[in-house]
TITITOR-134767 format. One record per residue (C-alpha): x, y, z; residue in three letters; chain; residue number from 1. Coordinates in steps of 0.1 Angstrom, whole numbers. Each point is the difference from the previous one (the first is absolute). Layout:
[[X, Y, Z], "ALA", "A", NUM],
...
// end
This chain:
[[41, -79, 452], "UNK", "A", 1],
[[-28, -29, -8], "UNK", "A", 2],
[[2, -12, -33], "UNK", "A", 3],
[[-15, 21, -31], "UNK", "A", 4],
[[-30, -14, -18], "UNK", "A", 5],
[[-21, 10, -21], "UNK", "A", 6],
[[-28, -8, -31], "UNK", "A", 7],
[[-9, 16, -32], "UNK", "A", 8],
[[-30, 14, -13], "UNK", "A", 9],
[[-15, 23, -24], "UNK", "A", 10],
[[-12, 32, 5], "UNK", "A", 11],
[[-37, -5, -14], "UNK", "A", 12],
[[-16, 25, -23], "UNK", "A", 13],
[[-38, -14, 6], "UNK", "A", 14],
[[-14, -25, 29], "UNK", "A", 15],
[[-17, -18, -29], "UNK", "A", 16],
[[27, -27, -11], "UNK", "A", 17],
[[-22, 3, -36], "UNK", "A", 18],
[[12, 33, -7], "UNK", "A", 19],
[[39, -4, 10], "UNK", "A", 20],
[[12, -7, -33], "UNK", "A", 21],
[[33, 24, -3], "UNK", "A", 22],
[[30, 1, 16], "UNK", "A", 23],
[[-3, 9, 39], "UNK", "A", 24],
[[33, 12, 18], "UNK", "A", 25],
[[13, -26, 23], "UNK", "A", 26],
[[11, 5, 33], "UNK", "A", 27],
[[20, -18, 28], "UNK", "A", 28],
[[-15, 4, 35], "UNK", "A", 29],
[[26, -5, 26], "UNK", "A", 30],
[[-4, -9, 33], "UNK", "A", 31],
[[11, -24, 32], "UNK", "A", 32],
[[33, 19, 7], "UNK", "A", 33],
[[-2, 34, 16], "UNK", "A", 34],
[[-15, 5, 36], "UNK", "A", 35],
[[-22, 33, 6], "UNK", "A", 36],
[[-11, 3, 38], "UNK", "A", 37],
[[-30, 19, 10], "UNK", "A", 38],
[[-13, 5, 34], "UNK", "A", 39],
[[30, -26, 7], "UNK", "A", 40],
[[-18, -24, -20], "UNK", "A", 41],
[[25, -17, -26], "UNK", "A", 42],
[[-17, -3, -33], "UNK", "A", 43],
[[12, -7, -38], "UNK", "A", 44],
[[-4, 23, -25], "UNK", "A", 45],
[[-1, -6, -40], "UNK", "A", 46],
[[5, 21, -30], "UNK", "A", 47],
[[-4, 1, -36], "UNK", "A", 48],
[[30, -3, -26], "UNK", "A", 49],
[[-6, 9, -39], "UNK", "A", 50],
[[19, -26, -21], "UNK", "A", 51],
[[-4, 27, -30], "UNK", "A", 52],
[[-15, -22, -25], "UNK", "A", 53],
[[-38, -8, -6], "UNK", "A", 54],
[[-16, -36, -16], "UNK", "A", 55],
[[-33, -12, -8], "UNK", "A", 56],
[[-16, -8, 28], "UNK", "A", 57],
[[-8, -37, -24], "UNK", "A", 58],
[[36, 0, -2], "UNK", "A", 59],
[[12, 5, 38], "UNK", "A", 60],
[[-22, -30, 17], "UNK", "A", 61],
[[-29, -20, 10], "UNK", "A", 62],
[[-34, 11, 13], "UNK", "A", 63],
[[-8, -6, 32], "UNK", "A", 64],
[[-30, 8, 29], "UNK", "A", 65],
[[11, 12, 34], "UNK", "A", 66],
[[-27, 12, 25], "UNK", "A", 67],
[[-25, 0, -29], "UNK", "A", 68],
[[20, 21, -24], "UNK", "A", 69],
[[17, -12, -32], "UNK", "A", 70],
[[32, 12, -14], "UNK", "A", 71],
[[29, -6, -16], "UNK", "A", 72],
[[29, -18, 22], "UNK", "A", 73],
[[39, 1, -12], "UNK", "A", 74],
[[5, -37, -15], "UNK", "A", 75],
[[37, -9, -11], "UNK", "A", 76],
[[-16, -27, -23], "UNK", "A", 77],
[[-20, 24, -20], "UNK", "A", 78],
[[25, 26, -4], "UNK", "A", 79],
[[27, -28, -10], "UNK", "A", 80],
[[-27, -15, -27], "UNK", "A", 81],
[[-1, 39, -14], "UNK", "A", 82],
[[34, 5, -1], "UNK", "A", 83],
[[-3, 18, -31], "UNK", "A", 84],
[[-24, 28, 14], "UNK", "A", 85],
[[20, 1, 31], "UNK", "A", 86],
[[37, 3, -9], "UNK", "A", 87],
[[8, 38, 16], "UNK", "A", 88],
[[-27, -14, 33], "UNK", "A", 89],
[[24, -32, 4], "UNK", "A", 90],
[[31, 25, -3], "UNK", "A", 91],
[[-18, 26, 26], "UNK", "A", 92],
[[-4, -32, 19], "UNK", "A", 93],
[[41, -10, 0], "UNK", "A", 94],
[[10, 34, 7], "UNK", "A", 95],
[[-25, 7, 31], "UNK", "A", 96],
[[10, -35, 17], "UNK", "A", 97],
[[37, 4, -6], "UNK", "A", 98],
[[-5, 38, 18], "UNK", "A", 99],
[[-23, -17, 31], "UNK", "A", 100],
[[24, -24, 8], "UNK", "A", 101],
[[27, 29, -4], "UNK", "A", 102],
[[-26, 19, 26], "UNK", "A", 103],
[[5, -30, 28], "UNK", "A", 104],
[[32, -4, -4], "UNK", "A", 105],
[[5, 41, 7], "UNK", "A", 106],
[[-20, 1, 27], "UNK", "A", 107],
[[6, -35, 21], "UNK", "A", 108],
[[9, 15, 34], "UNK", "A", 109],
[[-24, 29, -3], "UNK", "A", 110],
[[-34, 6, 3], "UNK", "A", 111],
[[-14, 25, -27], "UNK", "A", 112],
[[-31, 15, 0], "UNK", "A", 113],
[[-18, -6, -38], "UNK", "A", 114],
[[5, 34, -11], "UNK", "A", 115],
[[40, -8, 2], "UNK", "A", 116],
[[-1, -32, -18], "UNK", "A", 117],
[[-19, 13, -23], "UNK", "A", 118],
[[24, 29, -9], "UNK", "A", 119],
[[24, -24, 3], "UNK", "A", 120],
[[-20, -20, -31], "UNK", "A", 121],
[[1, 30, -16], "UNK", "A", 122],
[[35, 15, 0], "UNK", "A", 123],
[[19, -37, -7], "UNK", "A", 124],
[[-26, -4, -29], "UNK", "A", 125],
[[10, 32, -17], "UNK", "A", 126],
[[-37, 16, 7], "UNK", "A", 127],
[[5, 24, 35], "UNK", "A", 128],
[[-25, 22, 1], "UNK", "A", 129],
[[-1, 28, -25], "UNK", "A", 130],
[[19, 32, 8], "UNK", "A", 131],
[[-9, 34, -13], "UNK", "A", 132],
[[-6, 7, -40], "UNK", "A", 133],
[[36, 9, -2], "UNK", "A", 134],
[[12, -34, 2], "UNK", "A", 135],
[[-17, -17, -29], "UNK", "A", 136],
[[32, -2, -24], "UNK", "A", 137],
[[-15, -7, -36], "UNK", "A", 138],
[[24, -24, -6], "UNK", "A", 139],
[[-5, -19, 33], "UNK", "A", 140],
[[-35, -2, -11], "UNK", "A", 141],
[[5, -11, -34], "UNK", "A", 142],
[[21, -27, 6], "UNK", "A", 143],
[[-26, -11, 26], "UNK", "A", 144],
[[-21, 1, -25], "UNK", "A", 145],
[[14, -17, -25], "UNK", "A", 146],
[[5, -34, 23], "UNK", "A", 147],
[[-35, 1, 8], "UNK", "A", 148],
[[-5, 0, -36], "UNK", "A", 149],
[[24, -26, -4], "UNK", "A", 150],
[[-15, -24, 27], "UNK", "A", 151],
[[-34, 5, -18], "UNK", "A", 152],
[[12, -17, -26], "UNK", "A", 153],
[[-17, -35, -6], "UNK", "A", 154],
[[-24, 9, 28], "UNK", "A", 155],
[[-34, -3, -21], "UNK", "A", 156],
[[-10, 36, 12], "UNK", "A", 157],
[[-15, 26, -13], "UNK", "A", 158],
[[26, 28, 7], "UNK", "A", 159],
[[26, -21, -19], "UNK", "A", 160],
[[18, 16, -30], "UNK", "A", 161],
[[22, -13, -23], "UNK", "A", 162],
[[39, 2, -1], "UNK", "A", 163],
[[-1, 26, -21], "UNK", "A", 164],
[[-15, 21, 19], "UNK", "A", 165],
[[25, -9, 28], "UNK", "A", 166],
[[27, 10, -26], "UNK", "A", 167],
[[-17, 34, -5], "UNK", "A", 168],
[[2, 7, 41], "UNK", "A", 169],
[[36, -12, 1], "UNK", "A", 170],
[[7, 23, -25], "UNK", "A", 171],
[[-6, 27, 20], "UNK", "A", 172],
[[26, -9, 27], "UNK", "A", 173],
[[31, 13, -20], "UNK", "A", 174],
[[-17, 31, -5], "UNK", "A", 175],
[[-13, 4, 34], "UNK", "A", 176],
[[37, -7, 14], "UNK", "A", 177],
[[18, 22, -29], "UNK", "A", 178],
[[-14, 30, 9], "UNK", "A", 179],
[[1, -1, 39], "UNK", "A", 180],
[[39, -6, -11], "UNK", "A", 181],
[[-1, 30, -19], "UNK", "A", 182],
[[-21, 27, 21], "UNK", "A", 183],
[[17, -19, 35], "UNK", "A", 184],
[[-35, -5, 13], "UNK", "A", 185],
[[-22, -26, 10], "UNK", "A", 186],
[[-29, -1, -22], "UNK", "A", 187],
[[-34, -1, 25], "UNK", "A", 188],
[[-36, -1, -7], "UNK", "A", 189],
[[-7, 30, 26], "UNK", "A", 190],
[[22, 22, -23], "UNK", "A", 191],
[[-13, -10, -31], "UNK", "A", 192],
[[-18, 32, -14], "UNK", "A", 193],
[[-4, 6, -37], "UNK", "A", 194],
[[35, 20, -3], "UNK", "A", 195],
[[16, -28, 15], "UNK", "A", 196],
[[-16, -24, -23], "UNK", "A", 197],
[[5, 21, -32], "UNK", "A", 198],
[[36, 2, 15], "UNK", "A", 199],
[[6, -39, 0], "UNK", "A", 200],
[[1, -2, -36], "UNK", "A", 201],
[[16, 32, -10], "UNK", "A", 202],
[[30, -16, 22], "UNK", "A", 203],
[[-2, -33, -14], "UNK", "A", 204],
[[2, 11, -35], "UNK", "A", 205],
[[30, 24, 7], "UNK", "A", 206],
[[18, -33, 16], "UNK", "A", 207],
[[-7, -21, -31], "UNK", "A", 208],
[[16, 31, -24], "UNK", "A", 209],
[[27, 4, 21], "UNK", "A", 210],
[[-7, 37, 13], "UNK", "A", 211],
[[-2, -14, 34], "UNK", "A", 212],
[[29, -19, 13], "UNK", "A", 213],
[[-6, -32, 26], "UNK", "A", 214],
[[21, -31, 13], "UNK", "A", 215],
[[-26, -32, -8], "UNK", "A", 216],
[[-6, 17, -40], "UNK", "A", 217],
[[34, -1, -18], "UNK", "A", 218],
[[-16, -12, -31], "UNK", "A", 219],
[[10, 23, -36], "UNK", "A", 220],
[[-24, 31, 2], "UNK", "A", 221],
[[-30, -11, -19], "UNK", "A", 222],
[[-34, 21, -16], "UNK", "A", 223],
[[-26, 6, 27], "UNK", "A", 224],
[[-29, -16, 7], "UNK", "A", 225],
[[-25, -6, -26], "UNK", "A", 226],
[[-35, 14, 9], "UNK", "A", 227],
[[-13, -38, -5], "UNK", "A", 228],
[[25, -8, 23], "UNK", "A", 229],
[[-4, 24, 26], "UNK", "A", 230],
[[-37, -6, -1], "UNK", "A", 231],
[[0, -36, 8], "UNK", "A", 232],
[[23, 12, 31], "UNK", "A", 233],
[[-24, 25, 15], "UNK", "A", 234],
[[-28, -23, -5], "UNK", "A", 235],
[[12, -26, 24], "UNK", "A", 236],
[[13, 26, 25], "UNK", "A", 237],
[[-33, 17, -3], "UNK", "A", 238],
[[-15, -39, 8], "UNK", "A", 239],
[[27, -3, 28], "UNK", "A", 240],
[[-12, 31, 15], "UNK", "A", 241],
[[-34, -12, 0], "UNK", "A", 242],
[[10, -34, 19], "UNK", "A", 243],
[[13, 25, 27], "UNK", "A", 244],
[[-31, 23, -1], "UNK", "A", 245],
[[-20, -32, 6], "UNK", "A", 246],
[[21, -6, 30], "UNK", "A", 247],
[[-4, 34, 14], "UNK", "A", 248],
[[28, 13, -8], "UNK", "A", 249],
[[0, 38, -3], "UNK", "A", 250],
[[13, 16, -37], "UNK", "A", 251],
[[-7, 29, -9], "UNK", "A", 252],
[[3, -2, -37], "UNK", "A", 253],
[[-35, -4, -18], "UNK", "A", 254],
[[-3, -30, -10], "UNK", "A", 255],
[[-36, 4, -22], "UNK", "A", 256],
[[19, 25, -25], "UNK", "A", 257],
[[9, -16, -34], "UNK", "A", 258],
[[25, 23, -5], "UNK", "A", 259],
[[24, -20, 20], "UNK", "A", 260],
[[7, -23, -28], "UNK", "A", 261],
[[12, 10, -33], "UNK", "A", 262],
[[-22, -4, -32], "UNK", "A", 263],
[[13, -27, -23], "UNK", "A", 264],
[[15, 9, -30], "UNK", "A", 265],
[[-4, -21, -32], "UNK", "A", 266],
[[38, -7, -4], "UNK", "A", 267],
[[12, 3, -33], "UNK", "A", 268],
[[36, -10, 3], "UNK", "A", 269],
[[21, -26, -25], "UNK", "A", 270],
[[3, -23, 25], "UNK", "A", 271],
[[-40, -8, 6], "UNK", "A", 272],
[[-6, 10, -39], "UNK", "A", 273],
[[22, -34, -9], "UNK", "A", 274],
[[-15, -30, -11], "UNK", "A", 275],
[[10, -34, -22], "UNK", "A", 276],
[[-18, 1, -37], "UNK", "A", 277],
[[-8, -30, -12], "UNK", "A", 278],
[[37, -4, -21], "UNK", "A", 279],
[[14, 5, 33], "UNK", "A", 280],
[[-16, -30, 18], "UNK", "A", 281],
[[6, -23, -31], "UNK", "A", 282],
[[35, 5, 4], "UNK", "A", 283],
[[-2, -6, 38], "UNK", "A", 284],
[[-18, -34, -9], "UNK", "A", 285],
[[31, -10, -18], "UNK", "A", 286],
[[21, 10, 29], "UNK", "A", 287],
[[21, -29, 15], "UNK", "A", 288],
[[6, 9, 44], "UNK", "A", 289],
[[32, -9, 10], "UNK", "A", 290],
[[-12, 1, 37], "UNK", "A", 291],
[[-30, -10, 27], "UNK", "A", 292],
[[-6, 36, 3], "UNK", "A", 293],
[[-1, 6, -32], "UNK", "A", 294],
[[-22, -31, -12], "UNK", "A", 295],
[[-31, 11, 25], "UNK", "A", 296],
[[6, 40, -11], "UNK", "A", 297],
[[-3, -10, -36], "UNK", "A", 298],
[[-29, -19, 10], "UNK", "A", 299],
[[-13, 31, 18], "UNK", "A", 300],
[[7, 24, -30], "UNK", "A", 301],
[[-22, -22, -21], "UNK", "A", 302],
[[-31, -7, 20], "UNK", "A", 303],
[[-2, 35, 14], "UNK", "A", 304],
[[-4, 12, -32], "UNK", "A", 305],
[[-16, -23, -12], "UNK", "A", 306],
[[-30, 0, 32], "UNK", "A", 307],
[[6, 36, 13], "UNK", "A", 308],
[[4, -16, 33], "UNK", "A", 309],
[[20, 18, 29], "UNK", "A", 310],
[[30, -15, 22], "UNK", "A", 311],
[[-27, -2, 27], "UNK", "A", 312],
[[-26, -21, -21], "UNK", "A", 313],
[[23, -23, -17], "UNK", "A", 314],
[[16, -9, 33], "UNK", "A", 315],
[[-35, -8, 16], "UNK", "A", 316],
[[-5, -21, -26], "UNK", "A", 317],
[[26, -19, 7], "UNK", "A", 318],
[[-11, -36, -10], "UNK", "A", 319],
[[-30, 4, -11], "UNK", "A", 320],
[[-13, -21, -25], "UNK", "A", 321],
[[-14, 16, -37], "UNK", "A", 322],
[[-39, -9, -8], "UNK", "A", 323],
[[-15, -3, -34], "UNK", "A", 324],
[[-30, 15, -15], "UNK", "A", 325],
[[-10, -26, -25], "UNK", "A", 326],
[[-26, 14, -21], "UNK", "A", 327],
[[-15, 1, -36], "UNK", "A", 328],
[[8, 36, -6], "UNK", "A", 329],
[[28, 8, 31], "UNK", "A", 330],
[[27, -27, 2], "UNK", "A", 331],
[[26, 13, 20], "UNK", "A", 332],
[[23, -4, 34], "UNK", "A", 333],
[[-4, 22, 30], "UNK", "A", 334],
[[11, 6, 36], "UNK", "A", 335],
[[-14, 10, 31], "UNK", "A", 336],
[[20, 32, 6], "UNK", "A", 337],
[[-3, 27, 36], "UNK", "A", 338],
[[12, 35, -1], "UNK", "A", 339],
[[7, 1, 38], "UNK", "A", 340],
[[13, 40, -7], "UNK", "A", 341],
[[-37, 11, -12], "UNK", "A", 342],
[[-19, -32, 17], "UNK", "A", 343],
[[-16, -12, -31], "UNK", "A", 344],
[[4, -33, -22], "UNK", "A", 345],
[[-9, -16, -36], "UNK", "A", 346],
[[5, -24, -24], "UNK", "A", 347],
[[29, 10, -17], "UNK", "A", 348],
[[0, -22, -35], "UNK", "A", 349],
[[38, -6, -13], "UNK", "A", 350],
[[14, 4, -31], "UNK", "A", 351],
[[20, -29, -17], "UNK", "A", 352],
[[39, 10, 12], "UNK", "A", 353],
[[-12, 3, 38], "UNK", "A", 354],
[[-20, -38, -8], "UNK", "A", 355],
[[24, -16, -9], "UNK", "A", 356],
[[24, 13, 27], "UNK", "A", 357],
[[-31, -10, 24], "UNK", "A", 358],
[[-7, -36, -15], "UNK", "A", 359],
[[39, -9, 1], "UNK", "A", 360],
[[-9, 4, 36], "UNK", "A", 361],
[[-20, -25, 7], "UNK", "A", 362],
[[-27, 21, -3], "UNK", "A", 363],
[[6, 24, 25], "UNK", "A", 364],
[[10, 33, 4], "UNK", "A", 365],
[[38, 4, 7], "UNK", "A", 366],
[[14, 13, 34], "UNK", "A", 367],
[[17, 34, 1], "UNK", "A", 368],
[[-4, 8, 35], "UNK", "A", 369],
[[39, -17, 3], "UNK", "A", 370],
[[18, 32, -16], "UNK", "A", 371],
[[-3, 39, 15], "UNK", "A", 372],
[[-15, 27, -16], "UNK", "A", 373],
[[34, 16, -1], "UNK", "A", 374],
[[23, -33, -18], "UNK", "A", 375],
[[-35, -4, -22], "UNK", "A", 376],
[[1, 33, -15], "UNK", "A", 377],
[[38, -5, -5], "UNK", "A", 378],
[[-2, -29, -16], "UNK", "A", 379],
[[-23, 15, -26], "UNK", "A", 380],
[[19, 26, -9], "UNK", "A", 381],
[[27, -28, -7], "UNK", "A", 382],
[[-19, -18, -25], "UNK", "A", 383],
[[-16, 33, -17], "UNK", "A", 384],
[[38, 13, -3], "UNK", "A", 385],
[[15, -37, -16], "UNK", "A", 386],
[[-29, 4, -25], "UNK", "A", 387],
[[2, 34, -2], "UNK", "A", 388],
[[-27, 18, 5], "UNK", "A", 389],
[[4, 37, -1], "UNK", "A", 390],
[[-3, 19, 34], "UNK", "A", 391],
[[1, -33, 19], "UNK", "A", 392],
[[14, 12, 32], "UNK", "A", 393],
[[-35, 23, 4], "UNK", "A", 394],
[[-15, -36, 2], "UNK", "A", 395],
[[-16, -15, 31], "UNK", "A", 396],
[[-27, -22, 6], "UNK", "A", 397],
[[-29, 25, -2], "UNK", "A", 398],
[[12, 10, -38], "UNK", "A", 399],
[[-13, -36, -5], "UNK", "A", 400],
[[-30, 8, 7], "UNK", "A", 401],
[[-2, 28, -19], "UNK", "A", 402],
[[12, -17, -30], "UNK", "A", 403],
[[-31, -26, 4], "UNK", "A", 404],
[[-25, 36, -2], "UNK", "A", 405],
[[21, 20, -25], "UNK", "A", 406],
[[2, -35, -28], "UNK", "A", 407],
[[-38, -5, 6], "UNK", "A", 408],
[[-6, 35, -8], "UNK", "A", 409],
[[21, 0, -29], "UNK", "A", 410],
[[-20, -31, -8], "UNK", "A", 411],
[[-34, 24, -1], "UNK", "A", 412],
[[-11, -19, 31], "UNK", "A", 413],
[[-27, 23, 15], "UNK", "A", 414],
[[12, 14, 35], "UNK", "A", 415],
[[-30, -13, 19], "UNK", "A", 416],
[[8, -37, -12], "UNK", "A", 417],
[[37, 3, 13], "UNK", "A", 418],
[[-10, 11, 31], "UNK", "A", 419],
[[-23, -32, 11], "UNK", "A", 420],
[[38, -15, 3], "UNK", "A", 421],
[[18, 27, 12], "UNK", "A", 422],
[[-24, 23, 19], "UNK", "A", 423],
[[-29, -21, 10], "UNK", "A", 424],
[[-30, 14, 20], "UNK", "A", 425],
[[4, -3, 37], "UNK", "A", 426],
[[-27, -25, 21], "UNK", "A", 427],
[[-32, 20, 10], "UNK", "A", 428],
[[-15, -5, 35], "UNK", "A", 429],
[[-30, 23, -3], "UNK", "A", 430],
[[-14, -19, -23], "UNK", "A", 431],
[[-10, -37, -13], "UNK", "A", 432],
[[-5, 7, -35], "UNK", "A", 433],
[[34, 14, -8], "UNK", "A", 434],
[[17, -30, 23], "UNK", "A", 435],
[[34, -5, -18], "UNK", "A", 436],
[[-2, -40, -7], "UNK", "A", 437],
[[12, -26, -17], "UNK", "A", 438],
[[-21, 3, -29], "UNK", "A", 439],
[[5, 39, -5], "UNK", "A", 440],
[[38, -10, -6], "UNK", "A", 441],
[[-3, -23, -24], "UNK", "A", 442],
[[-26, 18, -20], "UNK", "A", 443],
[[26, 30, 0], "UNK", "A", 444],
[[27, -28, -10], "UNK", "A", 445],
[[-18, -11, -31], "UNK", "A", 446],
[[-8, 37, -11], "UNK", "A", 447],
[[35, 4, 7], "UNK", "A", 448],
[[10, -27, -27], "UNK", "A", 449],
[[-29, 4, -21], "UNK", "A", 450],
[[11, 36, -7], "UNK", "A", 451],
[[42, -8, -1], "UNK", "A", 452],
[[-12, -30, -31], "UNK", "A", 453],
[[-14, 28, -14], "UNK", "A", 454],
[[24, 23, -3], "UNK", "A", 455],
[[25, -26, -11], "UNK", "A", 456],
[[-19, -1, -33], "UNK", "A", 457],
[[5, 35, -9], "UNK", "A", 458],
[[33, 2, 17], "UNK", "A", 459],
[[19, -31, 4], "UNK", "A", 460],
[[25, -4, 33], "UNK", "A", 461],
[[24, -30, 2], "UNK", "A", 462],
[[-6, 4, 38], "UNK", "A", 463],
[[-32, 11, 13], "UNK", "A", 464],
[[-19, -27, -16], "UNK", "A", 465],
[[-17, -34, 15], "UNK", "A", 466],
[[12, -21, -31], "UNK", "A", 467],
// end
């Protein structure tokens, strides 16, 4: 067989290279190798090869004119200097060269006709062509889907989602696998009907309370399922069904009806009712750690409720230095804070205790991206317990945030002015006038303060105070 060459290019969405500004699928065209005679003439044919993965066309190359047409040409340069944009392309890149020279090396003595090495391509990169309905195992495809999510990461694109929404689909795995365990079945898209779905959870709760018996779940019988729970399962099997449908993948299940996912329920329970009073964070400020671990959750205990800041924003803010608002009437410290769970961000002005913890850091906010959620939320409930705190093993890092709500309220703070630094407004794209800026969050910051000074005169707090 001749040698195996080929070039990349992009599959254009317009002829005018003005108008090709999103990501275009690119494709490998193959050629030089296999020998197709007709009318005993010996001639060379070619064929395409997806590599699965689509860039900006600004992203993949150079533009260049060939017989008095313009487009863009693959240029190792440009992709290199947009490395960023093009991790998962440079990836698809590895993987499909690794497979081509796998291709040679398979067929040396031979000589294939394209539609061979092609399937070839296919079956040794894990992508032969699709069989019947039947065969889409869910958890094939999820997992599938979760490394593309993965690779996305860092990428620059606009289909990239945060790690916790990776968590969320990984989630689902366990569950996936625990009930095929249990009904002996492999779960498959073609099957999945609404008794099948409603089925999925019936089983996996009966599994978690012990009713049902299976090898990979010898934990103690627990309670089942909490509807909260259970709803933020269905909704991303619901969205991984959706990824499927968009493939054309056949399910039967309905897919539009909102009865699929249970209705949250405001949960009332001791363990999300529990928060630190004020007593109970003084005596934390006296506590002495006796550890790393416990040094930064101390830390944590006291600027979570003292900013109302989630895990997630006060390990994106990692670093970041605090500003100052140095006026006549509004004197105060702030930072620059992002809620990546609801996409929003604000000035979030801080109290004296989280300062000071702050300033003895040079300035900048401290790093707790170092410890897991899981030794975190342990080592919280140690110091709570040594300073004893009642209930403290209900105690995890969102009760923190609760506690910075629940002491405002007590405070007579006004609901609305808690929420410009807990629940902020989300950016609007529809329109320029309510353009979430720079500007909007600090006027929201100094209402914030404005209104906590005066609430301190009627009600004094040894905490939530600027002084």
């Amino acid at each position: 067989m001749k040698a195996l060459t080929y070039r990349y290019r992009l599959k254009a969405k317009s002829k005018s290279l003005d108008v090709r500004t999103s990501p275009e699928l690119v494709l490998a065209e193959i050629s030089g190798a296999f020998a197709n005679k007709v009318d005993g003439i010996v001639k060379y044919k070619k064929f395409q090869y997806s590599l699965e993965v689509s860039v900006l066309p600004k992203y993949f190359g150079i533009v260049r004119e060939k017989r008095g047409v313009f487009n863009f040409v693959y240029d190792p340069a440009t992709v290199k200097a947009n490395e960023k944009y093009n991790k998962l392309f440079r990836n698809k890149i590895t993987d499909f060269e690794s497979n081509i020279e796998t291709a040679a090396t398979h067929f040396k003595n031979q000589e294939p006709i394209a539609e061979e090495v092609k399937n070839y391509l296919l079956s040794i990169s894990g992508r032969e062509k699709r069989k019947p309905e039947e065969t889409f195992a869910v958890i094939n495809f999820l997992n599938n889907h979760i490394s593309h999510l993965e690779n996305l990461i860092g990428s620059g694109r606009k289909d990239e989602v945060k790690e916790t929404t990776i968590n969320s689909y990984r989630n689902l795995a366990p569950i996936i696998k625990r009930y095929q365990e249990a009904k002996k079945i492999k779960l498959t898209f073609e099957k999945l009907n609404e008794e099948l779905y409603r089925e999925i959870w019936e089983v996996v709760n009966d599994i978690r309370t012990g009713k049902i018996k299976i090898d990979s779940f010898q934990q103690k019988q627990k309670k089942a399922f909490s509807t909260n729970t259970l709803k933020a399962y269905q909704t991303y099997f619901i969205l991984l069904c959706k990824v499927a449908k968009k493939q054309e993948i056949k399910i039967p299940l309905d897919l539009t009806d909102k009865n699929l996912i249970n209705v949250a329920e405001k949960n009332k329970s001791e363990k999300t009712e529990a928060f630190l009073k004020e007593k109970d964070i003084l005596k934390i400020i006296e506590y002495v750690p006796t550890s790393k671990y416990l040094e930064l959750a101390k830390k944590y205990i006291l600027i979570a409720s003292q900013t109302g800041m989630r895990l997630q924003s006060m390990q994106e803010a990692k670093g970041r230095t605090i500003q100052i608002c140095d006026e006549k009437k509004n004197i105060f410290y702030y930072i620059h804070t992002i809620q990546a769970k609801t996409r929003t961000e604000c000035y979030t002005p801080l109290f004296v205790t989280a300062l000071k913890i702050i300033k003895k850091n040079d300035d900048a906010f401290p790093d707790f991206t170092n410890i897991t959620l899981t030794n975190l939320n342990i080592n919280i409930r140690k110091i709570l317990k040594s300073v004893e705190i009642e209930n403290s093993h209900l105690f995890s890092t969102h009760n923190l945030r609760s506690s910075f709500v629940s002491n405002l309220s007590l405070l007579r703070l006004s609901e609305k002015v808690i929420s410009y630094v807990t629940h902020p407004a989300k950016k609007s794209s529809s329109s320029s006038v309510h353009i979430y800026d720079r500007r909007d969050m600090l006027d929201k910051a100094k209402m914030f303060v404005e209104e906590v000074n005066w609430v301190n005169k009627i009600k004094s707090s040894q905490l939530y105070t600027f002084d």
